[in-house]
Structure formats: C-alpha cells, structure tokens
BAMARRO-382314 format. One line per field, with one value per atom (N, C-alpha, C): residue in three letters; residue number from 0; atom name; x, y, z. Coordinates in Angstrom, 3 decimals. Layout:
# BAMARRO-382314
aa: (ala	...)
i: (NUM	...)
at: (CA	...)
c1: (X	...)
c2: (Y	...)
c3: (Z	...)
//
This chain:
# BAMARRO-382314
aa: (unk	unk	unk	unk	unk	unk	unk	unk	unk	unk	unk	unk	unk	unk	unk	unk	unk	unk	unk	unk	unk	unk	unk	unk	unk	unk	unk	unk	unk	unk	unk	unk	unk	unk	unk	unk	unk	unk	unk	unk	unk	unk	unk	unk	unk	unk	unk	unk	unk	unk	unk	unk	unk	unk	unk	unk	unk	unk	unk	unk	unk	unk	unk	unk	unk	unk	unk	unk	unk	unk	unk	unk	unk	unk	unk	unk	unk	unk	unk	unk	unk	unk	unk	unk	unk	unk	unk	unk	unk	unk	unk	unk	unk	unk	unk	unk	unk	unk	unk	unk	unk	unk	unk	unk	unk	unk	unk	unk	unk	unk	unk	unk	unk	unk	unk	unk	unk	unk	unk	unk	unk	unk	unk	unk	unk	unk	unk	unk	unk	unk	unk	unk	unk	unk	unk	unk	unk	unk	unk	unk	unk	unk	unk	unk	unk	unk	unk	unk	unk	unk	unk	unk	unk	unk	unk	unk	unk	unk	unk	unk	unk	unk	unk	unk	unk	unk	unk	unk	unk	unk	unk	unk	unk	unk	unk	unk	unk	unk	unk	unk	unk	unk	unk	unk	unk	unk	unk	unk	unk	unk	unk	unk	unk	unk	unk	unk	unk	unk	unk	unk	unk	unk	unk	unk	unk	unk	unk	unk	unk	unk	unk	unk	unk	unk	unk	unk	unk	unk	unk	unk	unk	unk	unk	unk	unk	unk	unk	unk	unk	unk	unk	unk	unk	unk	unk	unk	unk	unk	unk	unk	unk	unk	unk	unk	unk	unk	unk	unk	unk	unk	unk	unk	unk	unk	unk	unk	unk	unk	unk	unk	unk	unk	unk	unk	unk	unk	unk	unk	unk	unk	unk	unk	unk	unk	unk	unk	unk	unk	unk	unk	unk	unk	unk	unk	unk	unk	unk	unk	unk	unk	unk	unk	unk	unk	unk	unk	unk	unk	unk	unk	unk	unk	unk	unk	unk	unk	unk	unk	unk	unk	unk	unk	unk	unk	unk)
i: (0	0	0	1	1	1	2	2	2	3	3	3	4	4	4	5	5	5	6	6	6	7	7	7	8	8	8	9	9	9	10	10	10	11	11	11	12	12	12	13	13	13	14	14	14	15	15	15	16	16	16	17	17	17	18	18	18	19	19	19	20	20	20	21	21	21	22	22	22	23	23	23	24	24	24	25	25	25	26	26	26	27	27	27	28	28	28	29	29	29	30	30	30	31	31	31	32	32	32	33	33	33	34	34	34	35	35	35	36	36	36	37	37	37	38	38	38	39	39	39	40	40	40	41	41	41	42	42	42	43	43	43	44	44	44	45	45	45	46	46	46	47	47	47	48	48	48	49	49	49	50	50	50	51	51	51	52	52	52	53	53	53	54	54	54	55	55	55	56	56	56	57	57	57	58	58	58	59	59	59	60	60	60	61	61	61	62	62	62	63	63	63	64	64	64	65	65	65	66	66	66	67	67	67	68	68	68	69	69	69	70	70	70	71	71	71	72	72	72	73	73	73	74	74	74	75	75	75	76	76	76	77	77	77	78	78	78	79	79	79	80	80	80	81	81	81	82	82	82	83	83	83	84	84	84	85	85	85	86	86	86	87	87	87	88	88	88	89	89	89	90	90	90	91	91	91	92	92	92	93	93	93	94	94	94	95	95	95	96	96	96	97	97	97	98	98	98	99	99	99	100	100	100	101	101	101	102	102	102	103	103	103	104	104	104)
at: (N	CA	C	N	CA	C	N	CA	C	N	CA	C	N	CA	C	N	CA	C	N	CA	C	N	CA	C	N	CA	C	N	CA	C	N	CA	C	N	CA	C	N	CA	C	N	CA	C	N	CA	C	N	CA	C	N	CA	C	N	CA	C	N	CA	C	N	CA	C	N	CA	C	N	CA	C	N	CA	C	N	CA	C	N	CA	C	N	CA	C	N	CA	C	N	CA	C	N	CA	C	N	CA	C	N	CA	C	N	CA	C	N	CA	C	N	CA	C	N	CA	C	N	CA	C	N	CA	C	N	CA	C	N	CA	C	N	CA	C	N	CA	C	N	CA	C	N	CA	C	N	CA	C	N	CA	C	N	CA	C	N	CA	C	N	CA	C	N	CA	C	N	CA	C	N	CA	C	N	CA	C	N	CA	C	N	CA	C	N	CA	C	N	CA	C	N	CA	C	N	CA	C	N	CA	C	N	CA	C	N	CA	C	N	CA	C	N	CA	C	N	CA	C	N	CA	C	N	CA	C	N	CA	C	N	CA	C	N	CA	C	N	CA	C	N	CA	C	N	CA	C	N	CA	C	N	CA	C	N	CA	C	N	CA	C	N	CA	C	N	CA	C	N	CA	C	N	CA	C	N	CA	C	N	CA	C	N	CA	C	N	CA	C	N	CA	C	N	CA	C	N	CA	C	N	CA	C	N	CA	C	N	CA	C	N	CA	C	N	CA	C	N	CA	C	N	CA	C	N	CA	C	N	CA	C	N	CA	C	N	CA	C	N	CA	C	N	CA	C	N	CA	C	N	CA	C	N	CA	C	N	CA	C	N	CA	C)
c1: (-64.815	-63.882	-62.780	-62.223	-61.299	-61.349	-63.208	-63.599	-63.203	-63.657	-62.969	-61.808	-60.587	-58.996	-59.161	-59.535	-59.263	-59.980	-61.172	-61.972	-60.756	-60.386	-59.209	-58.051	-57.660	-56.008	-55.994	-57.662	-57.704	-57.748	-58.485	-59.189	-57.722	-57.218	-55.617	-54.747	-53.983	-53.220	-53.573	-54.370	-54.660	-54.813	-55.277	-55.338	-53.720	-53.095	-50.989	-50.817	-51.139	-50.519	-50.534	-52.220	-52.658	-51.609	-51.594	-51.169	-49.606	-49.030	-47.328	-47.114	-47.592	-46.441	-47.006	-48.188	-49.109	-48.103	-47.710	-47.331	-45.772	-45.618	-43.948	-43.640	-44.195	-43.758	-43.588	-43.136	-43.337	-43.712	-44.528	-45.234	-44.071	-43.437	-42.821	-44.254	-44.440	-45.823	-46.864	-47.619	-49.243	-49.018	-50.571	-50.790	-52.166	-53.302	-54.891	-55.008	-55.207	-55.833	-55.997	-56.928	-58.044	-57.701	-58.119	-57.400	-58.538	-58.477	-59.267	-60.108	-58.471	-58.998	-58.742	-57.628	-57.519	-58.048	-58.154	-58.302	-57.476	-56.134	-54.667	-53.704	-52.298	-51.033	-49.783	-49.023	-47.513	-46.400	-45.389	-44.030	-43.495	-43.106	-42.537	-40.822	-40.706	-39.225	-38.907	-40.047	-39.761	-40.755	-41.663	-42.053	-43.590	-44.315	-45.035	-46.183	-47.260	-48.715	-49.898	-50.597	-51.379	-53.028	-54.016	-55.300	-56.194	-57.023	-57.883	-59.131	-59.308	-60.404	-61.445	-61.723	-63.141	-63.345	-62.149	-62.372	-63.319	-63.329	-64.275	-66.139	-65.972	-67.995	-67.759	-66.876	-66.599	-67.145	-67.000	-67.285	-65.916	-65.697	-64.745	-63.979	-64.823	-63.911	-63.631	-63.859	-63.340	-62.193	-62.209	-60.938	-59.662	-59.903	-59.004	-58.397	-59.862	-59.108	-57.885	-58.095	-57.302	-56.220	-56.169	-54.534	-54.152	-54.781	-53.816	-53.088	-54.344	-53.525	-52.397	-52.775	-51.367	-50.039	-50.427	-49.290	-48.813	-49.119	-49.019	-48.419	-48.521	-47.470	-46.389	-45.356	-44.561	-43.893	-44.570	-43.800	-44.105	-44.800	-44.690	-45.180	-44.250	-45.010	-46.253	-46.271	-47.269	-48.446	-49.100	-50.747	-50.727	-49.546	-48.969	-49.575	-49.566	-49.905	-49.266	-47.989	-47.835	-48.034	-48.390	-49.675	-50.512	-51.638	-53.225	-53.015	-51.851	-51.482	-51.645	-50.630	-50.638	-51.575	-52.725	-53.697	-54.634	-55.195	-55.336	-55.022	-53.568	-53.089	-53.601	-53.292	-53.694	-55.263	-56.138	-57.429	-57.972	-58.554	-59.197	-59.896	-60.961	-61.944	-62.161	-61.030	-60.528	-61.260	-61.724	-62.053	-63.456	-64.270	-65.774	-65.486	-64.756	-64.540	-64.502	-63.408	-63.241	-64.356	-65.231	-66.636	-67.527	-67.335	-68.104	-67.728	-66.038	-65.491	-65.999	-66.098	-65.798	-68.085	-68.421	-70.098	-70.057	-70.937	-71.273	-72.386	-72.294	-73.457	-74.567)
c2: (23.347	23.999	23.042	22.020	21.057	20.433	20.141	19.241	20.141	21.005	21.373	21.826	22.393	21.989	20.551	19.429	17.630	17.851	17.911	18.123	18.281	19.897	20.794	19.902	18.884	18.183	17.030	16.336	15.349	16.236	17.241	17.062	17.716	18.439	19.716	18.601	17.207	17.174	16.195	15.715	15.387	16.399	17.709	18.983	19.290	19.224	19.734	18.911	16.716	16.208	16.220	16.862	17.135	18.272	19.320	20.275	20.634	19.912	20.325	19.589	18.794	18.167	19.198	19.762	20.275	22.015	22.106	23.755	23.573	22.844	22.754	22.913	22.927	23.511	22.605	22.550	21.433	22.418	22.083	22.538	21.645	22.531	21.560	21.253	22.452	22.109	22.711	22.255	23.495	22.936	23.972	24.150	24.757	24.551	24.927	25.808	26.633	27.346	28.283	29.371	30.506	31.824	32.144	32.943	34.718	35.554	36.481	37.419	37.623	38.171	37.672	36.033	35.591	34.062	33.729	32.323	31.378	32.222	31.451	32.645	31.676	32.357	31.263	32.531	31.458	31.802	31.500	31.533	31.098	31.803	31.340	30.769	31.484	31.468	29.982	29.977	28.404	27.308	27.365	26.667	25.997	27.297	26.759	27.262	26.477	27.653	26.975	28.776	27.944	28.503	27.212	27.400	27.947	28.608	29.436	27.954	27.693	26.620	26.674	28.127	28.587	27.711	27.567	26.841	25.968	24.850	23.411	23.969	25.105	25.597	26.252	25.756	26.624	25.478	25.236	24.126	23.476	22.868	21.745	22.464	23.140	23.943	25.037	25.988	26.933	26.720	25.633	24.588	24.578	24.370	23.618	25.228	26.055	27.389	28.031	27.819	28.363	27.484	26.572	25.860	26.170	26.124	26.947	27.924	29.178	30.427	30.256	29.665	29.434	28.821	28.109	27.104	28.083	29.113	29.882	30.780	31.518	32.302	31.689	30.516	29.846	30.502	30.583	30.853	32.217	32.773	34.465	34.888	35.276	36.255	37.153	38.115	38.825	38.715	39.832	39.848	40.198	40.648	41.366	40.016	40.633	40.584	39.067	38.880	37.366	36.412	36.749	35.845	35.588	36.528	35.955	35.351	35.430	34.823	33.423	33.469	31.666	31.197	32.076	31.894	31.112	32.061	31.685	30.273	30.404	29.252	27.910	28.038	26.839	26.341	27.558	27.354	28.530	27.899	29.401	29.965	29.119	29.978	30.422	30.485	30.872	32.462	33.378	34.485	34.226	33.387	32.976	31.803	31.184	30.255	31.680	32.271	33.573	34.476	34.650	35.433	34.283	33.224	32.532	32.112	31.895	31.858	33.363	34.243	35.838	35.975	35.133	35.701	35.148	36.267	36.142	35.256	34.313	33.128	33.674)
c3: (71.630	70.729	70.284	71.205	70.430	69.593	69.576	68.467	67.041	67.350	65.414	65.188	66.327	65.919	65.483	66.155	66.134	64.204	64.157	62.640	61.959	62.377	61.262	61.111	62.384	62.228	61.353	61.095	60.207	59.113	58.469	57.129	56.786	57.088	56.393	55.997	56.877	55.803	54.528	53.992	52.893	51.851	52.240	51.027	51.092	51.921	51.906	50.897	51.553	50.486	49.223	48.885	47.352	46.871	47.786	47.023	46.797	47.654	47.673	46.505	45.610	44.566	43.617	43.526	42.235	42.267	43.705	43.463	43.811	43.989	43.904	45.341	46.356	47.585	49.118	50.031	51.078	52.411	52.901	54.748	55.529	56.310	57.340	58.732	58.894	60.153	59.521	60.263	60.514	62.098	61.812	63.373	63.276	64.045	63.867	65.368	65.179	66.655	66.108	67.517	67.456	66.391	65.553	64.689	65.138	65.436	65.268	63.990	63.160	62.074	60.993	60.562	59.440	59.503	58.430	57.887	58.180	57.790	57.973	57.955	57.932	58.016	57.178	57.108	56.637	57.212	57.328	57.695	56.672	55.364	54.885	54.594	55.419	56.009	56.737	57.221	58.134	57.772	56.465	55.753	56.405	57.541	58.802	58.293	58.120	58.002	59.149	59.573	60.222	59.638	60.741	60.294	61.292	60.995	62.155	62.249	63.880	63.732	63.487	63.279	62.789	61.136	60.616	59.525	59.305	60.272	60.746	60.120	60.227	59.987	58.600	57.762	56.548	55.550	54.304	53.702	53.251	52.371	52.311	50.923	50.311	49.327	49.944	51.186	51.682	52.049	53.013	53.483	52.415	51.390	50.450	49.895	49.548	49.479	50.178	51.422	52.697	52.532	52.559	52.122	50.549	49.800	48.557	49.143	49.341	49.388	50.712	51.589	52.383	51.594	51.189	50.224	49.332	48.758	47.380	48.340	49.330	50.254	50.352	50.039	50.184	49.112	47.728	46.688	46.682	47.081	46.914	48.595	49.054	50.708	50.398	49.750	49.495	48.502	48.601	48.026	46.480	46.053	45.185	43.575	42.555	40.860	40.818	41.222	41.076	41.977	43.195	44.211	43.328	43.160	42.164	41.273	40.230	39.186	39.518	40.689	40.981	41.485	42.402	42.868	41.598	40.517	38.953	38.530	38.262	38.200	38.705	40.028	40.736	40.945	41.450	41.453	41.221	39.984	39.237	39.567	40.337	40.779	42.101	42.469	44.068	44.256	44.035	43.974	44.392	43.752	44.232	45.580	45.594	46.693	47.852	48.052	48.459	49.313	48.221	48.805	49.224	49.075	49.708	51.223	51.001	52.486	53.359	52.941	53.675	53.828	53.480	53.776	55.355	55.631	56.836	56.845	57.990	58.242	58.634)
//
C-alpha cells in the first residue's frame, strides 16, 4: 500500500504546478492517504487538499481530474452552478473524465 501513496507523492505535484498558475490558486499541502468514499478533499480555508491512494490504479487523466476539481474547490467550496462553470472552464471535458474515474473496474 505505500507503494502507491510514494506513486501518488511523485505524480500530484507536477499536475498543482501545472495548475495553480492556469486557475489562479496556490496548495499550501497535500497529503495522499486511505480515502473510503472520495477521490479527494479541500480545506479551503487552509489552502490543503488531499488524495485518496486509490488514485495510483486510476489513469493519469483521472489523476489530473482529481486535482482540478480539488484546486477549483479553492475558488468555490461547493458543488454549486459556479463550481462546473469553472470545472468547464478549466477542463472541459471533465464530466467524461468523471465517469470514467467513477466505473467500476
């Protein structure tokens, strides 16, 4: 099981560094461990997101998915009309990335 937190601690921050200048936003931490029922999380308050290590068996655009929408909780907390917008915005086709992250193996 460490091996894919260690996987998750290399491949995440190169998708942060991509994405904090593109969405305006800065990660002070992450953090990768056992998630039960999400992908990820944010703190946006304290600028913290984390990654479920189940990520590591996902593909590399699921990955990148899961740090948008973490990153995009920075600028909006909720699930709400101007989340998706930016979701849109940023990666359009995040909705099929989405169902592809959520199929069962």
């Amino acid at each position: 099981m460490n091996w894919l937190r260690d996987e998750l601690k290399r491949a995440i921050p190169p998708l942060i560094e991509k994405w904090q200048p593109i969405m305006g936003v800065v990660v002070k931490k992450f953090f990768v461990q056992k998630m039960k029922t999400r992908w990820g999380s944010c703190n946006y308050t304290q600028g913290n997101v984390r990654f479920n290590s189940e990520l590591a068996k996902k593909t590399p655009q699921c990955l990148e998915y899961v740090v948008v929408h973490e990153l995009a909780h920075l600028l909006e907390p909720s699930h709400n009309a101007r989340f998706h917008s930016l979701m849109s915005q940023f990666l359009p086709n995040w909705k099929l990335i989405k169902a592809e992250l959520n199929r069962v193996l």
